[in-house]
N, C-alpha and C positions, 0 to 999 in steps of 0.2 A: 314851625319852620315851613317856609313857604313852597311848595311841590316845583321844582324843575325843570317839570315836563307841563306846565300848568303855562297858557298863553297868559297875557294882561288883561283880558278880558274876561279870567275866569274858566277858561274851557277849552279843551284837548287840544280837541280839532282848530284849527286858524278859521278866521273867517272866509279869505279866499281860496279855503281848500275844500273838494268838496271830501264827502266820507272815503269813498271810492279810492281817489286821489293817497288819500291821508293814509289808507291802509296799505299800498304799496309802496308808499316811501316807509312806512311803519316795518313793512314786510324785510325789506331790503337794507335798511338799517339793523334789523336783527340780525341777516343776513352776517353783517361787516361782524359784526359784534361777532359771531359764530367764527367766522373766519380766524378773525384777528387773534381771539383768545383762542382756540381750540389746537391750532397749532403745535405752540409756545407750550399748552397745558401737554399735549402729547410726549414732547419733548423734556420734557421735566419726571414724567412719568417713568418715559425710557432710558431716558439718562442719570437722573439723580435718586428715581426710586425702584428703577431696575423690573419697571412693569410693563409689559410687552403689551403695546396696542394693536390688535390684530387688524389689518386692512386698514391703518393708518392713512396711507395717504387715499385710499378710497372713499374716506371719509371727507378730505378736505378737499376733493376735485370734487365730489357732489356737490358739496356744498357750495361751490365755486360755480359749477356750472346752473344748478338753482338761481344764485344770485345772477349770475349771465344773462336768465331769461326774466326775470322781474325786471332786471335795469333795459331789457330791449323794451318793457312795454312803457317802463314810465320816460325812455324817450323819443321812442314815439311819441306819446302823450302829451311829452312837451315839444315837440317838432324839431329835435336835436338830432337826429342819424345823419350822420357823414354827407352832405351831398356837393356836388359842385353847385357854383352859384351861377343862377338861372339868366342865359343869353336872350330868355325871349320875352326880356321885356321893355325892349326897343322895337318888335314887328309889331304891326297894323293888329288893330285890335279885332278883327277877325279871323286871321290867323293865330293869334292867339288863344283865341277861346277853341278852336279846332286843337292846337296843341293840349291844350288843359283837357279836352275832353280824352284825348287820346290817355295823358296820364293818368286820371281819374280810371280809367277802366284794366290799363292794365299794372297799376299798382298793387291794387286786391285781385286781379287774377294769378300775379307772380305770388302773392301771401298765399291764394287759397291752395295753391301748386303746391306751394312750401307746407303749407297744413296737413295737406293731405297724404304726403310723402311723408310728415313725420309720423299721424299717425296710423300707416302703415303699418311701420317701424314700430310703433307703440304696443298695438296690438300683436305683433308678429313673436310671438310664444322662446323663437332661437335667440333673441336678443337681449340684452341687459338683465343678465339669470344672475348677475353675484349680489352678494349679501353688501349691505351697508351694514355696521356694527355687529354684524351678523344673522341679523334679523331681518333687516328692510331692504328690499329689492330694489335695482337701480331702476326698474320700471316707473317708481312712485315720485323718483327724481328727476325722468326722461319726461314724465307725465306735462312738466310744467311747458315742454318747447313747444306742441300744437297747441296748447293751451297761449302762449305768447303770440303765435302767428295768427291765433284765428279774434284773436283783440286788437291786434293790429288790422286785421281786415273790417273789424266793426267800429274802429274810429275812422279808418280812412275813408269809410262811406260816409259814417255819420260827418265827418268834418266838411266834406265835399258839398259845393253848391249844385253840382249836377250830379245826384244821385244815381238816374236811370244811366249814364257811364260806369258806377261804382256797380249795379246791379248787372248790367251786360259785363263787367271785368270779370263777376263771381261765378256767371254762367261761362262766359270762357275759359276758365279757373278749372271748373271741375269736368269742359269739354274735354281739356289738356291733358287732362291727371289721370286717362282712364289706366294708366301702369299702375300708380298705387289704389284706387277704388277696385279694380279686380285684384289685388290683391288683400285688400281688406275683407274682401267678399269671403277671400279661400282660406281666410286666418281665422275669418267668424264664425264661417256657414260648411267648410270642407267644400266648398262647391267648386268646380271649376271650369264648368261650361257655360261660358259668357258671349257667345259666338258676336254679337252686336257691341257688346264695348268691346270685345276686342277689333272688330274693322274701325271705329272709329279709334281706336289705339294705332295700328298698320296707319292708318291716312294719315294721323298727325306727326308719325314717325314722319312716313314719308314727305310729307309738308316740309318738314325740317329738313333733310338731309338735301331737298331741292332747292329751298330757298335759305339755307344756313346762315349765309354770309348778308345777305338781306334781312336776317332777324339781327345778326351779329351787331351790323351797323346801326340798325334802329334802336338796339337798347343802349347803345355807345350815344348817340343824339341825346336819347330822353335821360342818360344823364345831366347834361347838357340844360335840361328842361326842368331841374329841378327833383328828378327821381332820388333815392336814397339810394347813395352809391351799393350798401349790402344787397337791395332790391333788384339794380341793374345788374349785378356780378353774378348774382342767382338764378336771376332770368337767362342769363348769358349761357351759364354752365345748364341748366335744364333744356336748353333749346340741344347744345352741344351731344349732352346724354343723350338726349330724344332721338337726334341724329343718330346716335350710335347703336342704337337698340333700347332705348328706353330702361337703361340702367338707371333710374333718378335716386334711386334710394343712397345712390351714396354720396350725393349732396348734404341729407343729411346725419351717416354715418360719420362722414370726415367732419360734418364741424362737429359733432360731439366727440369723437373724438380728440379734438382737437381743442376745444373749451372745457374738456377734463383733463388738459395736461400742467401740471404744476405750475410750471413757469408761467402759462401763460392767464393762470389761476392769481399768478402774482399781481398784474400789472391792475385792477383796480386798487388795489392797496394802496403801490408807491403813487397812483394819481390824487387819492384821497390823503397821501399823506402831506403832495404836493399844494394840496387845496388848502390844507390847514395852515400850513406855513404861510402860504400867498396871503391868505387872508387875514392873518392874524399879524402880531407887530415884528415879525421873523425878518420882513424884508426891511423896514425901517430901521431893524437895528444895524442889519448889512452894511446898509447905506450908511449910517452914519459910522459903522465899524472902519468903512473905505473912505470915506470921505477925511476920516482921523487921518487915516494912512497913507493916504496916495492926493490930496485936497490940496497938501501946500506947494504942488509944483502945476506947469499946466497940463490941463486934461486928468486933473486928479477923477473928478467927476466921473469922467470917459472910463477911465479903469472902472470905479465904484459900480456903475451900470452893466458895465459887459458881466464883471464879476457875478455880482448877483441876478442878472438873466440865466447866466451859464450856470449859477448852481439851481436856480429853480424850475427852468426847464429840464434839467439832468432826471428831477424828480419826475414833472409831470409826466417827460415824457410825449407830452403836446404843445409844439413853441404857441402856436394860438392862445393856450391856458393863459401861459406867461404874458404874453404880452398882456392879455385882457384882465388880467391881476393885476398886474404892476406900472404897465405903460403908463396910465397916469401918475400915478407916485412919482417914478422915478424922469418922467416929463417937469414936471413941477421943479425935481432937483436941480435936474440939467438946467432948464430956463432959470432959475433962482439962482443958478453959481453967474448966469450971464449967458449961457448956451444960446443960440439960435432954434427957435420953437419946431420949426421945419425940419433941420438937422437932428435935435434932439429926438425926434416921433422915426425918423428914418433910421439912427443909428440902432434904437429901441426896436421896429420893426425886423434890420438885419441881424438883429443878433441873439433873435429870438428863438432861435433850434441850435445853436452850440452847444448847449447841454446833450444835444442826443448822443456825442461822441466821446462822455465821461460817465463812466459807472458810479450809479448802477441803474446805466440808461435802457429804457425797457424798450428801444430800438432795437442796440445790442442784443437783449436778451432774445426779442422773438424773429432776430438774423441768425442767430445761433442754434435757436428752437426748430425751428423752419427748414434750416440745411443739416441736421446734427448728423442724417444717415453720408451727408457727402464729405463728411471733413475726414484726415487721415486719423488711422487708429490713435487716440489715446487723447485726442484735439479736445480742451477745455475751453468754457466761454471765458477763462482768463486770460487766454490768446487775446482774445478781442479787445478786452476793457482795455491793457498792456497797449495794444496794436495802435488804437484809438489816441491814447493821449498826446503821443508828440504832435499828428495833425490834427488835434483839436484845438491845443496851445498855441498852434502855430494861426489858425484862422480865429482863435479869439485876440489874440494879439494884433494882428494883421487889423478887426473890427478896434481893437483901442488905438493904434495907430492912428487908424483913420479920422476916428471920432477928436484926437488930438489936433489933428493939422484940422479939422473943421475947429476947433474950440479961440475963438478970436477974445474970448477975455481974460482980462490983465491982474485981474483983482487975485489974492488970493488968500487963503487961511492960513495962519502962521505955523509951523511945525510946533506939535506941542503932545512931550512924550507924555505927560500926564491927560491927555485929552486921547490917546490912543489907547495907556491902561485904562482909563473910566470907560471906554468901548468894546477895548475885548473883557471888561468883566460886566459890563450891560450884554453882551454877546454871547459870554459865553457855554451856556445851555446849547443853544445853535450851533456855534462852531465845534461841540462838542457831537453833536449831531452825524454828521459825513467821516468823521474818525471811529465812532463806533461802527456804523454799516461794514465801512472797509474794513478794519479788523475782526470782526466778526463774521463778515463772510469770506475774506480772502484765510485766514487762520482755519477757512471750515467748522466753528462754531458750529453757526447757521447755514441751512441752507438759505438758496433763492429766496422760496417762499417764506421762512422763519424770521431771513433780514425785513421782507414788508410788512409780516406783521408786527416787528417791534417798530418798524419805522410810524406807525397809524400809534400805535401806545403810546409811543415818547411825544410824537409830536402833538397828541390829541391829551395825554397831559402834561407836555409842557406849556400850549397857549389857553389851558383850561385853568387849571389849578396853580403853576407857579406863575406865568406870564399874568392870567387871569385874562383876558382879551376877548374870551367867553365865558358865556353860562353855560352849562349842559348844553339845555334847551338850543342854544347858539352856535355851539359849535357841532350837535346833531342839524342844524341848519345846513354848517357848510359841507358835512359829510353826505347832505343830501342833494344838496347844487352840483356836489361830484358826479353822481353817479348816472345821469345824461350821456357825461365825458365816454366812462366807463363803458356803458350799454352800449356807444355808438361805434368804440372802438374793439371792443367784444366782438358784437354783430357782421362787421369787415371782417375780422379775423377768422369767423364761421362760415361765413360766406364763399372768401377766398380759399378755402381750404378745399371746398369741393371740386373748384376750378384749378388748383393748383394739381389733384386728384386724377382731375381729366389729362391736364397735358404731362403727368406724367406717364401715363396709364396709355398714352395716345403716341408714345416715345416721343415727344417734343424735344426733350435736351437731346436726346442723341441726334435729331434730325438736323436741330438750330448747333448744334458741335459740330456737325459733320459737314453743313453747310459753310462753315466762319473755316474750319479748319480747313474747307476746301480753298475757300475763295478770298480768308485773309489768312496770311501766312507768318506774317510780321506780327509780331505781339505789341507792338507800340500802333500798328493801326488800329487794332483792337481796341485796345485802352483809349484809343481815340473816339474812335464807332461809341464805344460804349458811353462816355461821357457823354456825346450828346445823348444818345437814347435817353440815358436816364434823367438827364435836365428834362426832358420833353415830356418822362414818365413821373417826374419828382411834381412837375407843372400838373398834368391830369391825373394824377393818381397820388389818394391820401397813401402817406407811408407801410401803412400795414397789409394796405391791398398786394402793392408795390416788394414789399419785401416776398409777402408769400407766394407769389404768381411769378414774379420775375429773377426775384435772384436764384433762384437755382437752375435757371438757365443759365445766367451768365457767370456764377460760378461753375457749370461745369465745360462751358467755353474757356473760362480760366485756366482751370486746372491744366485743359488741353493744350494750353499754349503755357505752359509751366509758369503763370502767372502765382504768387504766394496766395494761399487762402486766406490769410490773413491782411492781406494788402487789397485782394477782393471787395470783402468786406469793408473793409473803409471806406475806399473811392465809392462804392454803391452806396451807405450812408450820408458820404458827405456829400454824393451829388444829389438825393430826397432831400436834404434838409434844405440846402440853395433851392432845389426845385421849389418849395415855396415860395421864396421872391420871385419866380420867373415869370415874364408877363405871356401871355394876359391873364391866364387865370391860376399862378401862383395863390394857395390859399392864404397865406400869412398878408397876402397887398388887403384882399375883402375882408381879414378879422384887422388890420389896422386901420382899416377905411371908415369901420363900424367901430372903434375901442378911438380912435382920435376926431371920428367927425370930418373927413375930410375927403373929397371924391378920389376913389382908385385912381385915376389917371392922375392926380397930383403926389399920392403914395409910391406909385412904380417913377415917376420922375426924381424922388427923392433917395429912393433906394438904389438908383441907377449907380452912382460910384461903389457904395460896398457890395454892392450883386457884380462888379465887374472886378473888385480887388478877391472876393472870395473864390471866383471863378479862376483866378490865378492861382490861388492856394491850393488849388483842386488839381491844377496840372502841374504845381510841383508837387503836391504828392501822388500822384500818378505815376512820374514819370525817373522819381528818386525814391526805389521799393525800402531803400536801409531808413526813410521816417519812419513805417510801420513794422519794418521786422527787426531792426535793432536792438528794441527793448524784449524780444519774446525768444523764450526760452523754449527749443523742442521738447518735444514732449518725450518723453524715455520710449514709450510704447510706439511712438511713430516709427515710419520707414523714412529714413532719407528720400528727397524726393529729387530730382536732377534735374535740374532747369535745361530744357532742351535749347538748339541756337535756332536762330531765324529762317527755319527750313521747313519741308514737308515734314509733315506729323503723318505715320500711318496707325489705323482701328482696325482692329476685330470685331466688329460686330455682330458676325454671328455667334462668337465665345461674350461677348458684350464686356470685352476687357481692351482697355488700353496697350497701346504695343509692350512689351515687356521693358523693351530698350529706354521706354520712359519712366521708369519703374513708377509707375503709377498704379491706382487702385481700382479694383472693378466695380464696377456699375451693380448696386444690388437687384438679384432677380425678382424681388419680390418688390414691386414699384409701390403697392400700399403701406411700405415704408417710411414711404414718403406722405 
């Protein structure tokens, strides 16, 4: 029998891979495999064989956060981390290589920052003292994050054409870092008279706190320039620390923290399980499943596409995945029923993040994860998924509408009940798919984490073994093209967490509540204000930055104006996902620009009607709260909460509690809650 794991050539490794290469996708694939079963095995243990696994879920956030730091380096490696797409490459080609050199130097100086501060922390004896399995210390699992950061600093030189930038970045890297170098000194050596890195510590402080807002905006630019957004958000928050007293260490206490928390432990899963589906004949059978059903009237087509966009990004979790999966597929369909080419790639492009507002959307999840210390007592993330679906129906419909009055062909398929059963039983492995997650996790089965891992098992042997549409060998391919996705969306959400850390830590939400509460008083301005913000924030900011940094500001301006938390949460959802269409540098315009072959500026012209019908969906549910809270049931533990009217709001602030009159809830004291 012929080996599985065996290329055509006879041998392990690919040709275009090197060893290096091979052993961290190797690494990181074990990884899943760990993940995925170890779970499900745990759960079987405790519940059907009645055997208590001690430090459970400590096991599975290690292991979560391990794979975290592998998938940062292999995308790096492949040059996938999150970034905006680069403005400067329409100025004069001397200015440009000035820009490039600027990037080149301080790319690895923010890495060596980040290395150095982790290991710190590494070496720092009070930290990560619990046992894994009982045995193994989270030390040996922390171990891998300066080891990711400081590989990242050794391809980002080596890839670089002007090296001596990459070498002056590394030197102003460890100018920067004299906080955590003297502290590795007092962790190693007991020493703690440094009298010289500490004045060059004082000056750099001081540097910062004079010219803050001038570093602010410069790492804001070299976003702009092609930086990895993790890299600029980092830079950002270390500059902020510095300013503050040179607390950096909790840049990377919060993302570890924060890349060992379950939920968000989950979300390489359901993208890897999203991968398998995309790629294998899952969407084809969709298609033809909707094309049966909705094909012989017009705009059958229109349904069949939105539909299966809406359930494949639901999974991914990234509308870019989606469209870069299926866009051509479901192009071909549309233009083959008769569609317009043009129309067909625009309706495709807009309807490529509707899944983020149907569970079990890992937007949802880490909106919920994010805010969990600000919701009222007893608030579950099934408020949300509940909250989400009327305005999500409501703007996938709105996109089949659309895609209908564009649809000018006459032709059609004839109704044909036996060509609908031969679809839903070619289907129905899949359709059987999105009914188990839901019952299973809303029944409580499963948790979060337990629904991804069986979502990677069902779906990795449904198009392995019954579909057949891989081999092993093929479908560890695709679970390895995933994990780019993964690392990049990881990495933002590590990133974000240390700066989300600062303006809590810095009382930002009471300052920006105190501020809005002062000077908007009207809750429908609000909700106005805020729309656009976050079109502007959905525009330069990938989603997971955007959740972790900003909605908890604007949910606790909500609250203040007795706006529903759960009504919150949508509007801030649905205005990230539009923000991707929004010009000029909506992400979803540059991944359709690149997945169709067709210059941005003719993608934002095509998308121009459904970016302005979806923008109406957004302020009827804005501005009619019974879409989102109709369907959600309070929660028994909550307090009634009393929508105040259109008047002054007064605070307590020095009790850091809401007026009583608003029976609202208090601010927790301890802001590393957050």
């Amino acid at each position: 029998m012929k080996n599985p794991f065996i290329n055509a050539d006879g041998k392990i490794i690919p040709k275009d891979k090197k060893p290096i290469d091979f052993a961290e996708d190797l690494f990181a694939f074990i990884l899943i495999i760990i993940l995925t079963v170890t779970t499900l095995v745990i759960k079987i243990m405790q519940d059907n064989l009645h055997l208590q696994v001690l430090n459970a879920d400590a096991i599975i956030v290690n292991f979560g956060f391990l794979f975290a730091c592998i998938a940062g380096i292999i995308t790096w490696r492949e040059s996938k981390h999150l970034s905006l797409a680069s403005l400067t490459e329409k100025l004069p080609e001397k200015v440009k290589k000035v820009i490039d050199c600027v990037t080149d130097a301080v790319t690895p100086m923010i890495l060596i920052q980040l290395f150095l501060t982790a290991f710190c922390q590494l070496v720092n004896r009070d930290q990560f003292i619990n046992k894994v399995f009982g045995v193994f210390s989270e030390r040996i699992f922390f171990f891998f994050m300066p080891v990711c950061y400081i590989a990242m600093v050794v391809m980002a030189v080596n890839r670089r054409k002007n090296k001596i930038a990459g070498i002056v970045g590394i030197v102003l890297g460890l100018i920067t870092s004299m906080s955590s170098i003297t502290g590795i000194l007092w962790y190693v050596t007991g020493q703690s008279e440094f009298p010289v890195l500490f004045k060059i510590f004082d000056l750099w402080n001081l540097f910062c706190e004079k010219s803050v807002w001038i570093l602010v905006i410069a790492m804001i630019l070299l976003a702009f320039a092609g930086v990895p957004l993790f890299v600029v958000i980092s830079g950002i928050t270390y500059v902020l620390f510095s300013k503050s007293g040179g607390y950096v260490d909790m840049i990377i206490l919060e993302a570890h923290a924060k890349l060992t928390d379950k939920n968000v432990t989950a979300i390489p899963l359901f993208t890897i399980a999203g991968y398998i589906l995309a790629q294998g004949s899952a969407g084809k059978r969709f298609v033809n499943l909707f094309n049966s059903l909705f094909g012989w009237f017009r705009g059958g087509t229109v349904v069949a596409t939105v539909l299966v966009l809406t359930f494949f990004s639901t999974f991914t979790g990234v509308s870019g995945v989606t469209i870069l999966a299926l866009g051509s597929l479901l192009s071909i369909i549309l233009t083959g029923s008769g569609y317009d080419k043009d129309r067909a790639e625009s309706l495709i492009t807009s309807s490529g993040a509707l899944g983020l507002l149907f569970p079990p959307s890992v937007a949802i999840i880490m909106y919920f994860t994010s805010n969990i210390t600000q919701f009222s007592k007893g608030f579950d993330i099934t408020n949300l998924f509940v909250a989400a679906l009327i305005p999500g129906t409501i703007m996938a419909v709105a996109m089949i509408v659309m895609g209908i009055i564009f649809d000018k062909n006459t032709e059609r398929t004839k109704f044909s009940l036996k060509a609908i059963l031969s679809s839903l039983k070619e289907c129905a492995f899949e359709l059987l798919l999105p009914v188990l997650f839901c019952l299973t996790y809303f029944t409580g089965f499963f948790n979060l984490f337990q629904v991804a891992s069986f979502a990677v098992i069902y779906t990795f042997c449904l198009e392995t073994f019954i579909r057949k549409d891989f081999t092993i060998r093929g479908a560890a391919r695709v679970v390895a093209e995933s994990v780019p996705v993964s690392g990049g969306v990881l990495f933002i959400i590590g990133a974000a967490a240390g700066l989300s850390y600062f303006m809590q830590d810095a009382n930002v939400p009471e300052i920006v509540t105190e501020f809005i509460t002062t000077y908007v008083s009207n809750k429908y301005a609000f909700l106005f204000l805020m729309n656009i913000v976050l079109l502007i924030v959905g525009c330069l900011m990938d989603l997971y930055s955007a959740i972790l940094i900003i909605s908890p500001l604007l949910l606790y301006a909500g609250k203040a104006l007795g706006i529903p938390e759960v009504q919150s949460g949508v509007i801030f959802l649905m205005n990230l996902s539009i923000g991707f269409l929004t010009p000029p540098v909506g992400m979803d315009l540059f991944i359709s620009s690149y997945a169709f072959k067709k210059p941005v500026s003719k993608v934002i012209k095509g998308v121009m009607p459904f970016l302005a019908v979806q923008i109406a969906v957004l302020l009827l549910v804005t501005y009619v709260p019974a879409l989102t809270t109709c369907l959600v049931k309070p929660s028994p533990d909550a307090i009634d909460e009393v929508e105040p009217a259109d008047a002054e709001y007064e605070f307590n602030y020095d009790s850091e509690e809401y007026d009583e009159s608003l029976d609202m809830f208090s601010v927790p004291d301890d802001s590393s809650d957050f």
